[in-house]
NUVEX-832044 format. One record per residue (C-alpha): z, x, y negated; residue number from 1. Coordinates in Angstrom, 2 decimals, decimal comma. Each point is the difference from the previous one (the first is absolute). Layout:
<roses>
> Z  X  Y  NUM
...
</roses>
This chain:
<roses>
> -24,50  -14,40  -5,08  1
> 1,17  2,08  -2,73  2
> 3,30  1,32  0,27  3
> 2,62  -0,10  -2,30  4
> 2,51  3,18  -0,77  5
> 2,91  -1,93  0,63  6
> 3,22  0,70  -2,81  7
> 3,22  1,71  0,78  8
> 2,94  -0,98  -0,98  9
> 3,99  1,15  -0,80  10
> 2,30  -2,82  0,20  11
> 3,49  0,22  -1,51  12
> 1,04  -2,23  2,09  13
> 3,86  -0,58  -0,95  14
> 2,71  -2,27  2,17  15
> -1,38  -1,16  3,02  16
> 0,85  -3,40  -1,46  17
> -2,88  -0,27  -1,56  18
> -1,98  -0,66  3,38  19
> 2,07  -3,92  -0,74  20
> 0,14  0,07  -3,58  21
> -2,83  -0,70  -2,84  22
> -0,04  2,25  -3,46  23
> -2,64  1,39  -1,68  24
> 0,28  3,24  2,49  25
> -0,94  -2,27  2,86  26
> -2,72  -2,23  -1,93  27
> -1,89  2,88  -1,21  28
> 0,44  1,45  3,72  29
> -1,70  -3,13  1,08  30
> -2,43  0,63  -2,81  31
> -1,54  3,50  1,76  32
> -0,32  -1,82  3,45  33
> -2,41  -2,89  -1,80  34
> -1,96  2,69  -2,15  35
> -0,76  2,94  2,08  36
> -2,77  -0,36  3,20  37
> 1,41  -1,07  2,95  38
> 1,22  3,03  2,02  39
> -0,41  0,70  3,90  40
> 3,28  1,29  0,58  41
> 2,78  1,30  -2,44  42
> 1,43  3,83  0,41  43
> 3,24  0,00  -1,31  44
> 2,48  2,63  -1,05  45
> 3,69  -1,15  -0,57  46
> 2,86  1,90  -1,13  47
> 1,89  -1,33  2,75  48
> -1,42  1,83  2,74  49
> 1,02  3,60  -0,63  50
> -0,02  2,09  2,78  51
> -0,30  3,38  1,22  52
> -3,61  0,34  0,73  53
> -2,54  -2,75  -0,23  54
> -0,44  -3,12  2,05  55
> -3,05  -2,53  -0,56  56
> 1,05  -3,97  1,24  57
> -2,22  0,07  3,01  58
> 0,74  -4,13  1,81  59
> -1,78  -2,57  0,07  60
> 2,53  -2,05  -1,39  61
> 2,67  1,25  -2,23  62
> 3,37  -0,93  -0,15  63
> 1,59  -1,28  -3,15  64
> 2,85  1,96  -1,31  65
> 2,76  -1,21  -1,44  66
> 1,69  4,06  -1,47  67
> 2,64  -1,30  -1,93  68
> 2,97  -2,10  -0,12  69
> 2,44  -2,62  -2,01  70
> -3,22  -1,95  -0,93  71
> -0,23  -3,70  0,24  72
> -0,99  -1,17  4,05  73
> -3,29  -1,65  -1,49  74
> -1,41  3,93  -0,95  75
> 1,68  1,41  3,88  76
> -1,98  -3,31  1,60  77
> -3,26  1,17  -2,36  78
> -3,15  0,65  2,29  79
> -3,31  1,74  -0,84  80
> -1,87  -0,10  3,00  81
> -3,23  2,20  -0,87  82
> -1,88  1,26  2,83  83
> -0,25  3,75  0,36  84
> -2,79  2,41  0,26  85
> -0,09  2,64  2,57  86
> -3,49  1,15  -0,59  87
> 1,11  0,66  -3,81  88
> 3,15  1,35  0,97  89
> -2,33  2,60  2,17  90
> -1,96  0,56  -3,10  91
> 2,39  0,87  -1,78  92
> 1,45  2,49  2,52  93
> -3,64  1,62  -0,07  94
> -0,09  0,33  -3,78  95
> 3,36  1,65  -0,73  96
> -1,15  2,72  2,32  97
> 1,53  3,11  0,90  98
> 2,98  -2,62  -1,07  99
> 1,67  -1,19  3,18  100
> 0,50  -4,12  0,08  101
> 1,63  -0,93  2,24  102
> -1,40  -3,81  1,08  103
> 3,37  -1,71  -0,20  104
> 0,65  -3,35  2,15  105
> 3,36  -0,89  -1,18  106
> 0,07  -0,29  -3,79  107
> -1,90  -2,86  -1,57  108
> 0,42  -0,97  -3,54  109
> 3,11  0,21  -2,00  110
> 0,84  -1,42  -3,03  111
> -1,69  2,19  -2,75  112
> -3,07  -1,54  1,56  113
> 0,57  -3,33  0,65  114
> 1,83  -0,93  -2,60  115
> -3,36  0,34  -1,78  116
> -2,91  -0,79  1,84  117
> 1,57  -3,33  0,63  118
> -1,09  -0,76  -3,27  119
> -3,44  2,18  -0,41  120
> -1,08  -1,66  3,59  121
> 2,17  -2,93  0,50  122
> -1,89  -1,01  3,30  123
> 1,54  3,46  1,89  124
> -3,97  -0,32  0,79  125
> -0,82  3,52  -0,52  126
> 0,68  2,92  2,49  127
> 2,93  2,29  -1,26  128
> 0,43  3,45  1,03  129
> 3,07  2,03  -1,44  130
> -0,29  4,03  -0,79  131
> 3,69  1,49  0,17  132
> 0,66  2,80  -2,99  133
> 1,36  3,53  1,39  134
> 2,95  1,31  -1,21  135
> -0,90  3,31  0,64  136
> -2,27  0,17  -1,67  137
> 0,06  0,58  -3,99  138
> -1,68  -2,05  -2,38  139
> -2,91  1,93  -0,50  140
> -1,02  0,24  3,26  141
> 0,16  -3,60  0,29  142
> -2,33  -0,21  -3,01  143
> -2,85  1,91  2,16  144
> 1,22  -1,64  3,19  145
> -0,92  -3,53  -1,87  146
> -3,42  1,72  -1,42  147
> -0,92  -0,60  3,91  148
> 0,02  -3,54  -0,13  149
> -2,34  -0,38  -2,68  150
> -2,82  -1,02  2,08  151
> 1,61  -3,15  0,91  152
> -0,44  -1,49  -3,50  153
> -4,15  0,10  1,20  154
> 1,13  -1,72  3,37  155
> 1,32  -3,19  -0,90  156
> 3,18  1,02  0,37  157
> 2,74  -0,44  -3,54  158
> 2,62  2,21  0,32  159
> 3,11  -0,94  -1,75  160
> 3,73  2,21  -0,32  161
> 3,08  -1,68  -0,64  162
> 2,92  1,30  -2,41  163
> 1,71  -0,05  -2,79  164
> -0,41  3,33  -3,11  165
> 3,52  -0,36  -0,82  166
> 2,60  -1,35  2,23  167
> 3,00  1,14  0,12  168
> 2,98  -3,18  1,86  169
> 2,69  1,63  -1,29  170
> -0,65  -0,64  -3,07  171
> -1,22  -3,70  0,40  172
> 1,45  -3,00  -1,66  173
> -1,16  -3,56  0,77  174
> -0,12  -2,72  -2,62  175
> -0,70  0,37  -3,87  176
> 0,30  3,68  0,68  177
> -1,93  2,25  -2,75  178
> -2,29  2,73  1,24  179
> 1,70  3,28  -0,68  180
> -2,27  1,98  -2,34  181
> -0,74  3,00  2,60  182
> -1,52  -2,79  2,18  183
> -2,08  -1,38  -2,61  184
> -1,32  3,85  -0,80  185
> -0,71  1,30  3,38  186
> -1,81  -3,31  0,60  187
> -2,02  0,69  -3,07  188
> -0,33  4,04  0,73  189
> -1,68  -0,75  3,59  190
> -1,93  -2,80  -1,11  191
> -1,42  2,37  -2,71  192
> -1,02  2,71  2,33  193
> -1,43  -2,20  2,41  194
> -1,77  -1,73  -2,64  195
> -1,93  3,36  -1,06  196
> -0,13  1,92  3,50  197
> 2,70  2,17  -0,40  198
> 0,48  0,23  3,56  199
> 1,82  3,67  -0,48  200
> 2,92  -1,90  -1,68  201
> 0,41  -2,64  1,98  202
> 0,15  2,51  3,40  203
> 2,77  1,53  -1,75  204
> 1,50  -3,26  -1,09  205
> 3,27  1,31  0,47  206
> -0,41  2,62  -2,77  207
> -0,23  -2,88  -2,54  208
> 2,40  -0,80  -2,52  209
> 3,04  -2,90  1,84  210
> -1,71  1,06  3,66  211
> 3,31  0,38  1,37  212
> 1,48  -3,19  -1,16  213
> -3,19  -2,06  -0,03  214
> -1,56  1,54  3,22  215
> 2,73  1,17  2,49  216
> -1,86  -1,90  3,29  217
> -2,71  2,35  0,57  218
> -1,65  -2,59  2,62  219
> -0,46  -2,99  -3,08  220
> -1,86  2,65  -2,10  221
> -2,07  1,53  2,61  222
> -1,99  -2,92  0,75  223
> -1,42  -0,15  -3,84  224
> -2,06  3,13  0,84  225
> -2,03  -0,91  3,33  226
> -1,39  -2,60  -2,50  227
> -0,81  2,22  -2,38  228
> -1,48  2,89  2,43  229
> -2,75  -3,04  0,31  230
> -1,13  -0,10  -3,46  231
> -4,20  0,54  -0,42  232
> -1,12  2,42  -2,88  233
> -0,27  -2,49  -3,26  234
> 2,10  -2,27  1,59  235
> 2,58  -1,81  -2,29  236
> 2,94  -1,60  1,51  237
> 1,82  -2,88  -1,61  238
> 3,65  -1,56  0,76  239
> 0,53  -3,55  0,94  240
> 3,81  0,24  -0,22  241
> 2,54  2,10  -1,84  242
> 3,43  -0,54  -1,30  243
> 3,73  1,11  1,26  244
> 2,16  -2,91  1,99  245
> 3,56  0,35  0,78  246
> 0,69  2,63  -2,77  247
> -1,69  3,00  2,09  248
> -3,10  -1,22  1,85  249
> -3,70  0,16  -0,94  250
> -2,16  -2,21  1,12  251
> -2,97  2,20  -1,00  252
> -3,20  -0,86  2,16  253
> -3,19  2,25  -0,89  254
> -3,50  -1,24  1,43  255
> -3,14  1,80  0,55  256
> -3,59  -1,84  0,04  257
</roses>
């Protein structure tokens, strides 16, 4: 059987509400998990697992973790009980080479993950391993770290990140709030550069125009460019959701494939 380069995809994936809620974020979520092939496992990069040096989900079975608080008991009670898979989290360990993974037992999947795929694959049916980001590492050299993993996309395997381009909470406002206008143009400056390969720019993402009001959490922009490292020569990528909620948060996705 023939098989298919699986896609890659960047979600902005917003409040972790949205694992309970419906919008248009979550429906056209939902959308990717009926369009693309079905997947063996999903590798998954969150901007919630930052560490120093770089661990690789390695259980059968991971946990469900609830990293935040003052959110209703119905999203703290939320389960997403998607096997693990060692043998991919071993792969992975083998392609980031002279990298050291460390095959981590106690993580599981937090929120930036979840909070997602509980729309893209409803039925938690499909193995879920998490890749944590390194914070020691600068942005660039995640950008040829993530070059690694490219062979997955030929393996079955859709590798997704989790983020958000511009987030900044102290500047959030729930409600009727307006996006401010630097959030609606460093939205529109990365999805430009992304949309045309500029991968140079979007390294240095924090050289752009509003970076240090629109992009002050280094770990929500980070996870933008491990999709990005994946992209195949002619390859054009496209963006199922974009927008600022809550005055200073994009909900930029960008897809590959």
């Amino acid at each position: 059987m023939m098989q298919h380069t699986m896609p890659a995809v960047f979600f902005g994936h917003g409040s972790p509400m949205n694992a309970i809620e419906r919008n248009p974020f979550t429906d056209a979520w939902e959308a990717i998990g009926r369009e693309i092939p079905r997947p063996r496992a999903v590798l998954a990069v969150s901007a919630h697992w930052y560490t120093n040096g770089t661990g690789v989900t390695a259980m059968p079975q991971p946990p469900t973790i609830h990293d935040f608080g003052n959110f209703p008991q119905e999203l703290h009670r939320y389960q997403y009980p998607a096997p693990g898979d060692p043998a991919l989290a071993a792969s992975v360990r083998t392609l980031l080479r002279p990298t050291d993974v460390a095959l981590d037992e106690n993580w599981g999947l937090d929120h930036g993950v979840w909070s997602v795929l509980c729309h893209v694959f409803p039925k938690a049916d499909v193995p879920v391993v998490q890749l944590s980001i390194d914070a020691t590492q600068s942005p660039g050299a995640l950008f040829a770290t993530a070059k690694k993993l490219a062979p997955l996309r030929d393996d079955g395997v859709f590798v997704i990140a989790s983020g958000n381009v511009v987030h900044n909470l102290a500047e959030m406002r729930f409600g009727d709030a307006a996006p401010t206008p630097w959030a609606v143009a460093y939205e529109a400056r990365v999805r430009d550069a992304a949309a045309v390969g500029d991968d140079a720019t979007l390294i240095a993402y924090d050289r752009l125009p509003d970076a240090a009001i629109a992009a002050p959490d280094i770990e929500h922009f980070l996870p933008l460019l491990y999709i990005l490292a994946l992209r195949r020569d002619g390859e054009t990528p496209s963006f199922p959701t974009a927008g600022i909620v809550a005055r200073a948060i994009s909900m930029l996705s960008v897809r590959l494939g």
